[in-house]
N, C-alpha and C positions, 0 to 999 in steps of 0.2 A: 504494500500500500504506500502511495506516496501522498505527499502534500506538499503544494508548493503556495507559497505567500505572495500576493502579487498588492504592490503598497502602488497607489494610486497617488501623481505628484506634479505639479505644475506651477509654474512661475508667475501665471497670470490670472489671480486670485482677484475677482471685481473688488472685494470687500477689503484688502491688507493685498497688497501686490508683494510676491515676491517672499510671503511672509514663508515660504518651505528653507528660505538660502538665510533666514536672521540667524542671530547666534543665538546658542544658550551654551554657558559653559563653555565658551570657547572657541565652537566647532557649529554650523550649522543647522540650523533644526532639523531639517530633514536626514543630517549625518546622524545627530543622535536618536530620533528615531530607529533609525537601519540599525543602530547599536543596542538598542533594549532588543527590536524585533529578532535579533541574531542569538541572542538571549535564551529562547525559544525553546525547549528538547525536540517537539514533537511538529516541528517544518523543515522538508527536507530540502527543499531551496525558496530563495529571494528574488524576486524581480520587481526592478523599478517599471511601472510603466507610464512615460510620460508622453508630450504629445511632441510631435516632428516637427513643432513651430521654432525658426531660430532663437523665439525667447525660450528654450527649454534647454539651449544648450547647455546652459552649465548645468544644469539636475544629471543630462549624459558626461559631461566633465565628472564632479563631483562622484557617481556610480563608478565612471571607470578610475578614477582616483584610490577609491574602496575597495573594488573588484569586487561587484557589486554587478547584475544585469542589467540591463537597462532595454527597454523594451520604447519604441517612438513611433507612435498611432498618431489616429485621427483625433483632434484638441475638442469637437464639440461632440462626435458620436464613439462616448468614453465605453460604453460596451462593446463597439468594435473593436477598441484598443486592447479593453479588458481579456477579450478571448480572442485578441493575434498573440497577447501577450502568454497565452497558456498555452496556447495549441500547440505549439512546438513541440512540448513536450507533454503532454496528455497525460496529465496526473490524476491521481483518482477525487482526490480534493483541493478544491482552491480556495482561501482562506484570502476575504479582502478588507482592506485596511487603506485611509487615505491619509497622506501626507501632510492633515491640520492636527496631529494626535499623537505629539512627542514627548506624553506622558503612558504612551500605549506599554501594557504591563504582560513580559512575555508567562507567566504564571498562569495570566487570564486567558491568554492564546492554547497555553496547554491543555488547560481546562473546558475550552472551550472544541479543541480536537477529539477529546474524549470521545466529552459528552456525546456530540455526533455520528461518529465513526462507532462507539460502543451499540449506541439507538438505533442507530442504521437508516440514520434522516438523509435526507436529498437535501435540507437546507437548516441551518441554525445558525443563531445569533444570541449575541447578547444586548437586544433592544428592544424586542419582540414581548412583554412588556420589558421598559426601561428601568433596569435597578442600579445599572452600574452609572458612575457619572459620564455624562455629556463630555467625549474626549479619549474614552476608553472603547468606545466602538469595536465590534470584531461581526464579522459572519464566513461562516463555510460553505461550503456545497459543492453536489458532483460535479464532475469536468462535464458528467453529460446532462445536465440541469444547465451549467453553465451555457452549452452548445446550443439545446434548444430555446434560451431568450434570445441569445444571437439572431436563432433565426426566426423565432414567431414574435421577439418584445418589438411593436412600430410604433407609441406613441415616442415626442421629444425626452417625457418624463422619463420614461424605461430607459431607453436611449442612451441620455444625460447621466442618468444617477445608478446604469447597470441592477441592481438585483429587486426595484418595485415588481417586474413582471413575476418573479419568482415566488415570491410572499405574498402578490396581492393576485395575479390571475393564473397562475400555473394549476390545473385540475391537479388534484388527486397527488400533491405530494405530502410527504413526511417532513415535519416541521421542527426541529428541538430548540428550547429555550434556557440559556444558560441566565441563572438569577444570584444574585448577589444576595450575603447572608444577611444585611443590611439591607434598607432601600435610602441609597444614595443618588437615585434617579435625578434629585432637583438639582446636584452639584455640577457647573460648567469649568469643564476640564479641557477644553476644545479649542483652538485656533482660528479664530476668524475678525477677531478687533484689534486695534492696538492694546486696551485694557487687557484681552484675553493673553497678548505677546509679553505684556509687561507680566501678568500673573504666571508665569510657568517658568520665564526668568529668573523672578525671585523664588518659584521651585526649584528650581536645578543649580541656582547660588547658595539657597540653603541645605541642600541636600546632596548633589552629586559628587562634591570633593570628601566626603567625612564615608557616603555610599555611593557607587557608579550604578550598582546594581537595585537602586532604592525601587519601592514597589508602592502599590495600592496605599495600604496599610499606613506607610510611614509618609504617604501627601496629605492624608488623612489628618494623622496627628499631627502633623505640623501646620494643619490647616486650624486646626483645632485650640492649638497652644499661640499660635500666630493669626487670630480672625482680622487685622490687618490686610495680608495677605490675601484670603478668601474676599474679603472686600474688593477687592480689584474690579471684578468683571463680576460680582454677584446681580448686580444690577440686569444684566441682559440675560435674553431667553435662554432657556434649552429647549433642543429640538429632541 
């Protein structure tokens, strides 16, 4: 059985441009992302995939910097990118994760391969209802689930955002939902404002030099011991 992680990634973000290439710690957002995701036991490869627009080249610098894949699709029809970016290699699960979520926690990806893989689901996620925070994002499903949105998902919506066709019109599949022992669901953990870029900075300032490996748990507490901090971006929604 294979699984392969395809992290969804691009430069030209309407809302925070460019906000995949800021720092945290030092190094890139989207580097350290790739750096927890690698983290991971239970994915047996990584691929960037981003879109073939010259503003993407440094996301392909950057991957091949890392030795890193790097996969370069179509920029608005992201599920065509999403499954050129698999088919190559025809794994049995693909595991998708986007590039605003460099607090993404490789524990929860473990857990979340299990879960699926043990159930024997076409599709699971940890959002399906939402307990984890807004930021922590993950879903799996088969290569050949994957295949058929490719070819029957035609609204923009499916299109755009790859797996609605799957959860919301696909007949007759199997569904798992991975739930958090807490419900953490209100917490934004997510990438998409300057307040959100400024909040996960002062994460990875307080956290990453003392842990590289910091987890769930310990954003938690220090969100906790630090509301500060959680003030940041508490203000704006979660989806």
């Amino acid at each position: 059985m294979t699984v392969l992680c395809v992290l969804q990634a691009r430069v030209s973000s309407s809302r925070l441009p460019g906000k995949v290439l800021m720092p945290l710690a030092s190094e890139p957002m989207l580097a350290r992302q790739i750096e927890r995701i690698q983290r991971a036991n239970r994915l047996d490869a990584l691929t960037v995939a981003t879109s073939d627009q010259p503003s993407d080249d440094s996301i392909a610098e950057l991957c091949a910097g890392l030795g890193v894949e790097c996969f370069r699709g179509d920029l608005e029809d992201v599920l065509d990118r999403f499954y050129r970016a698999a088919a190559p290699s025809r794994p049995d699960h693909v595991v998708r994760l986007t590039g605003d979520c460099p607090l993404t926690d490789p524990a929860l990806l473990d857990a979340l391969v299990d879960l699926h893989t043990s159930g024997g689901y076409d599709y699971s996620s940890n959002v399906h209802p939402r307990t984890y925070p807004d930021g922590l994002d993950a879903e799996i499903f088969t290569f050949g689930l994957l295949e058929r949105a490719w070819r029957e998902a035609t609204s923009q919506a499916e299109r755009s955002h790859v797996t609605p066709w799957m959860h919301e019109s696909a007949a007759g599949i199997r569904q798992g939902s991975l739930q958090d022992g807490q419900d953490r669901g209100n917490l934004r953990w997510t990438v998409d404002y300057p307040q959100d870029y400024e909040f996960v900075r002062r994460v990875f300032e307080a956290l990453y030099v003392r842990d590289p490996a910091f987890g769930t748990d310990d954003v938690h507490d220090l969100l906790r011991s630090h509301p500060e901090i959680a003030a940041i971006n508490a203000h704006l929604a979660t989806y």
